[in-house]
N, C-alpha and C positions, 0 to 999 in steps of 0.2 A: 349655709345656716346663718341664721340673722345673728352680732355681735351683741349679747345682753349689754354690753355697755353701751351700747346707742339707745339705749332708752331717754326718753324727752320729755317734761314737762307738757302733759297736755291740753290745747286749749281752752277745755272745760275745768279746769286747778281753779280751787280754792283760795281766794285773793286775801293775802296776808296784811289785817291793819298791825300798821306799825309807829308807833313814837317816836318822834326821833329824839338823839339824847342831846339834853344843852350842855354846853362846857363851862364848868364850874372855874378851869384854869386855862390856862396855854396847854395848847396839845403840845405834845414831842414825842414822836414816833416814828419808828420806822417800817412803813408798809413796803412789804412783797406782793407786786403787784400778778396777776396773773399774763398768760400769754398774749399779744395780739391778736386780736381777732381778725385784722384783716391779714393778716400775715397768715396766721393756721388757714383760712379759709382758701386761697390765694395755695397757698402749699399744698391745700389736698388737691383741690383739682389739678393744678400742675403733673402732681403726682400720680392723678387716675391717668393722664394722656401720653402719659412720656414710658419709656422702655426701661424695664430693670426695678428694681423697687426704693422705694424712697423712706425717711425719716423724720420725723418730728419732732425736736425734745425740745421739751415745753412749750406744748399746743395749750389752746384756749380750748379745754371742757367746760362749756356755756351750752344754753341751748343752741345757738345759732349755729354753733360747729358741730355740733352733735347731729343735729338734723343736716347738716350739711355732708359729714360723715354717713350718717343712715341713706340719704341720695344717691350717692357712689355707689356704696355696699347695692343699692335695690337695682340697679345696673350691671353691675355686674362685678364691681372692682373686690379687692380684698380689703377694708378698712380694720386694723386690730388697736384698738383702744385700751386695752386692756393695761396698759400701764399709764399709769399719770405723766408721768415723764417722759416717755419716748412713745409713740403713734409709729406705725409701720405700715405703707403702703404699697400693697402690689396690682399693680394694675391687669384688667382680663379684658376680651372682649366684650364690649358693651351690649346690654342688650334689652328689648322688651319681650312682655310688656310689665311695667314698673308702675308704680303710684307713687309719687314724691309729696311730703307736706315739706312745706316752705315756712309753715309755722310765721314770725312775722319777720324773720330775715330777707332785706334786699340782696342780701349777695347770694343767698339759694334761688331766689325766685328770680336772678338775671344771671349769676353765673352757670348754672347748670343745663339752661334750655340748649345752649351749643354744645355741650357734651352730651347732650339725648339727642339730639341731630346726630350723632355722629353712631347711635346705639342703632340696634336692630330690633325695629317693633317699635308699638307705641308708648309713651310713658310720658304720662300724668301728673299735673302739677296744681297742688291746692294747698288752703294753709287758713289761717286764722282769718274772721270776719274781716280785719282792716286789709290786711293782705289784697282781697278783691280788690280793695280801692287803690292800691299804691299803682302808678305810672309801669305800664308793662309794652306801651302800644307801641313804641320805638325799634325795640329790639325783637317784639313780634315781628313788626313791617319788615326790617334788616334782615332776619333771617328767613325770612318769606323770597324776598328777593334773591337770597344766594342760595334758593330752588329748595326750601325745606319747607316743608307740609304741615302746617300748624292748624288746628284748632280751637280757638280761643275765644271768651264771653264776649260781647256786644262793646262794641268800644275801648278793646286790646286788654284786656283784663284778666285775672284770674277766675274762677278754675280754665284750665288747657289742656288738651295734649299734641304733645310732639310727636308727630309720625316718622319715627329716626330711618335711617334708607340705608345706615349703614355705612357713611361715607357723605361729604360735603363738596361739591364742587369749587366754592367759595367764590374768589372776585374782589369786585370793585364794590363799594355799596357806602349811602350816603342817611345820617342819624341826625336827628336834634336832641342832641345827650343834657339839654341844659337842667334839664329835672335831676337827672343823676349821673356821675360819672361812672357808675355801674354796668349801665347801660356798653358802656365805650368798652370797659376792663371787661364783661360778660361775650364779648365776641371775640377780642384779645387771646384771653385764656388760652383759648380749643384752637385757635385757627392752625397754629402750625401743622396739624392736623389734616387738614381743608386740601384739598388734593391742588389749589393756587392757593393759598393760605387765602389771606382776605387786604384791603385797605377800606379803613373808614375815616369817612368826613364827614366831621361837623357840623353842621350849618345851623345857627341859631344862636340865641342870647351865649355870654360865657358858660363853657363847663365848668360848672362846681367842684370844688373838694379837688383840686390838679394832683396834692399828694399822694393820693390814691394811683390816681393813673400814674402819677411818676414809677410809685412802690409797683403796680404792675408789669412795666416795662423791665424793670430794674430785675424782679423778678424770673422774666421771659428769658433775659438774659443770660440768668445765673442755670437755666437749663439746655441754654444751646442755642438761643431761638435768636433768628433774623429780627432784628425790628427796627423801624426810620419812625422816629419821633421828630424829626427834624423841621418839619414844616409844621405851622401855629395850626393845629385842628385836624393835622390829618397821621395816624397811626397805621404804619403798613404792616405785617407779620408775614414773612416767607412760608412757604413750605418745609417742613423737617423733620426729624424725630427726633425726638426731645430727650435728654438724659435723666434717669433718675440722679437723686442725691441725698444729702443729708442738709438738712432748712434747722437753724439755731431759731429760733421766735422770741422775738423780741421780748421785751413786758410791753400790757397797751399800755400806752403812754396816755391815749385820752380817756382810759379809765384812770389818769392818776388825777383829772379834773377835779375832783371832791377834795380828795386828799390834801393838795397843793392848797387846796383852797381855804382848806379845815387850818393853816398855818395865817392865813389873813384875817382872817374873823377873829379867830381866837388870840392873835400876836405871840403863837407858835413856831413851832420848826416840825416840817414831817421830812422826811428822806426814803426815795424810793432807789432803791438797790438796781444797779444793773442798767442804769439809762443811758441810752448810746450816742457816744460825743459827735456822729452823723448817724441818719435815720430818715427815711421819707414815710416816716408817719407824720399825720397833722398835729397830732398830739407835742410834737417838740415845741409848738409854738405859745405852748404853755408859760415858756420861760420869758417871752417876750411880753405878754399880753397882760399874767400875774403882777410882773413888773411893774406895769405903767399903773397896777389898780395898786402897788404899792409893798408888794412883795420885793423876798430880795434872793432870787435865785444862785444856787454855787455849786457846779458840778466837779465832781471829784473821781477820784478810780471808785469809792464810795457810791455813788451815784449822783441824783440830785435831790440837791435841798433846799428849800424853799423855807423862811424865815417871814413872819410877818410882823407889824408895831402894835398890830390890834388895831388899827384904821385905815379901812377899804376906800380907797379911791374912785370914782366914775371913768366912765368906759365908753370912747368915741372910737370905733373900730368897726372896718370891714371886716366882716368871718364868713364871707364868701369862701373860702376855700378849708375854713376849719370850722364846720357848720354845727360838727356834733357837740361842740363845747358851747351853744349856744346856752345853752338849759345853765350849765353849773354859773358861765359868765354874768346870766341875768339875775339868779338869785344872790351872787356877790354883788349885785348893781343894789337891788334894791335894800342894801345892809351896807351903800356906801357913803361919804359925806357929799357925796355931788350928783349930778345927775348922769345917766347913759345914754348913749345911742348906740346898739348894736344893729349894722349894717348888712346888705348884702346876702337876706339869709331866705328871700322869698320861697326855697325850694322846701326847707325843711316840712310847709306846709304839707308835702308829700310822705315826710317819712311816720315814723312808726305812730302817731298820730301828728294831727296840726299842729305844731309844737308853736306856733306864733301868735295862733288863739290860744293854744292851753296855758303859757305862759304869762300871756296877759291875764287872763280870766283868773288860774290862782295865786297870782302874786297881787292882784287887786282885792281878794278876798282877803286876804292876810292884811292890808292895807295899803300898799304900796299904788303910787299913780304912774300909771302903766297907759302909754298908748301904743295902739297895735296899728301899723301901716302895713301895705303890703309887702314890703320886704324887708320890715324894721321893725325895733322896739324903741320906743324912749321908753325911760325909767327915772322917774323924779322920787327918791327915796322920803320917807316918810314913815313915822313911827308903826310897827307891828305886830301885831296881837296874834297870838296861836291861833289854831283852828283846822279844816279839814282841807287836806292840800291832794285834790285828786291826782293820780300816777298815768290816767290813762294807756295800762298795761304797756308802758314807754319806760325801759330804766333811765333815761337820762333826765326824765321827769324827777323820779325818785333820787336822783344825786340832787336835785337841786334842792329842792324838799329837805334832804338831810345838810345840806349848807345852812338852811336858811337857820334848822331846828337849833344850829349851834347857839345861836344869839337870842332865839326867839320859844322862848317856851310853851310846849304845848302844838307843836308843827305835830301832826296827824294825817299820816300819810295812810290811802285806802288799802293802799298793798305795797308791800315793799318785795313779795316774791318775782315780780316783774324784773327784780334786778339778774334773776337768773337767765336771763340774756345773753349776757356779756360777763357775768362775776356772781355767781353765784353766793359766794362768801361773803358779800359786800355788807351785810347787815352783824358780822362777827367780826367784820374786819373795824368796821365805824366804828361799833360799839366802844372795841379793843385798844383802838385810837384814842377816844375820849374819856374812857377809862371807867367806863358803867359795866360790867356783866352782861353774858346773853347779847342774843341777836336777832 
């Protein structure tokens, strides 16, 4: 019987406009941040492939884990959600036939295909309009070639299904992950599994977002698993069976983006509870990066705190490998005394929307001079006027949107529900921050 609490926001929801609130003072707050998302997400599947049952306390209940939870569950696993706090996983045989929405999660729509390889029967995989368009062709070809039977739209796409057999023979096999490190971590996962586990090689521009894949590996390991990270681009996975255990979950760190940020603008202090003095999320690089725009980072048993003067510095940085922070970075650019270049970021074009067009397009509406390259933004700051700041159903749109609103009155954002992604609470947490009512 299906967990009532995997229920998800769905595609067709009602799109929330929302104001964002200006700060009348210096924020000082201290936000409790929710779980990592890549860590819960990464933790369940672990959990569906491995022997014995596993733990979660303090998972990220967002959509993307939830529909990533319901995926399991429609397979065959035991997912219980039922407490906020601790998640409970027991894994069963896998099985079709299943339908999976992927909703607009890249870690559903690239982690779970090797764990339906591995099911009996076929099971289907679709998900929101943008979804079709996101980069799926990779890790179609890759598991095509370690002998698994895919169905899939016209130039590697969504909607699919996977003709699982029950068992993966696995192997050698060769990706160009430079669109996503997803891609890489989505074959990873399952392999030990894989009756030869798998090795793959990369061949193509840099892979994006390396934290990720780090946090993978790291991961692999904490269940038992064989892995040679050892050589530049190629990740091997043995054969095994994996241990259940119990997974602590971090807070995300790069939802603490806004927050951190909310102390720069304003010449605040926010403090996020619980951040980890080592961590292979991308999100720590927050502390670096804040810095240079003029923050003044200090981590304590406390956590960390981020102090700002009320004057935003510009931003010449590759974020080639912390990609999702692009959106909060750019809207601290254009509310800074200098100008930015933010580098290295050509992929994001792929994720939840164009994030390189949407960025330029609403930060130039607001006023800001914005040029958009292919794999950059410059940002020449200039005075700002409120007005309508499209989300395109992307929360990291809407963190940036509510950065700008700090300074700039009158930011009108189309929906702020899109934040229910990754932080569902983020419109009560802002508010609470800045000291307005409501959410």
């Amino acid at each position: 019987m299906a967990d009532s609490n995997l229920a998800v926001t769905p595609p067709g929801r009602q799109a929330r406009p929302w104001t964002a609130p200006t700060a009348g003072n210096p924020v000082s707050a201290t936000v409790r941040l929710p779980g990592s998302k890549s860590m819960t997400a990464r933790a369940l599947i672990l959990a569906a492939v491995s022997t014995g049952s596993s733990t979660l306390r303090a998972p990220l209940r967002a959509r993307d884990t939830m529909l990533m939870a319901a995926g399991l569950q429609a397979m065959g696993a035991t997912v219980s959600t039922g407490d906020d706090d601790l998640w409970v996983v027991r894994p069963r045989p896998m099985h079709g036939p299943a339908k999976i929405d992927v909703g607009l999660a890249g870690t559903v729509m690239r982690f779970l295909p090797a764990v339906a390889a591995l099911a009996e029967g076929p099971v289907t995989f679709d998900g929101d309009p943008r979804a079709r368009q996101r980069p799926m062709a990779p890790i179609i070809d890759a598991l095509d070639k370690l002998g698994v039977r895919i169905e899939a739209s016209p130039g590697g796409h969504l909607p699919m299904t996977v003709h699982g057999a029950g068992r993966v023979t696995g192997g050698e096999v060769t990706i160009d992950a430079s669109s996503s490190s997803q891609l890489v971590s989505g074959l990873l996962l399952a392999a030990a599994a894989f009756e030869r586990g798998v090795v793959v090689r990369h061949v193509g521009p840099p892979v994006p977002s390396a934290p990720h894949l780090e946090m993978t590996v790291q991961m692999l390991r904490a269940v038992g698993a064989g892995v040679d990270d050892s050589t530049p681009d190629v990740w091997a996975v043995q054969p095994g069976r994996l241990a259940g255990r119990g997974w602590d979950i971090e807070p995300d760190l790069s939802g603490a983006a806004p927050f951190l940020a909310a102390a720069l603008v304003t010449g605040g202090a926010v403090t996020v509870p619980g951040w980890p003095r080592t961590t292979t999320q991308a999100g720590d690089r927050l502390r670096e990066l804040l810095s240079a725009m003029g923050g003044e980072p200090s981590l304590s048993t406390e956590g960390l705190t981020m102090r700002g003067a009320g004057v935003v510095h510009g931003l010449d940085a590759d974020l080639s490998q912390v990609s999702e922070l692009t959106p909060v970075l750019a809207g601290l650019a254009a509310l800074a005394d200098s100008p930015s270049r933010l580098r290295g970021i050509g992929h994001i074009r792929g994720h939840e929307t164009d994030r390189i067009a949407a960025l330029a397009r609403e930060l130039s509406r607001l006023g800001a001079d914005v040029i958009e390259l292919p794999d950059a933004l410059e940002i020449r700051p200039r005075p700002l006027t409120g007005g309508l700041f499209e989300t395109y159903d992307d929360h990291r749109m809407a963190h940036a949107a509510a950065v700008l609103g700090l300074a700039v009155p009158g930011v009108e954002l189309t929906d702020v529900a899109c934040t229910s992604k990754t932080m569902p609470e983020f419109p009560a947490l802002w508010s609470a921050m800045v000291g307005q009512p409501g959410g």
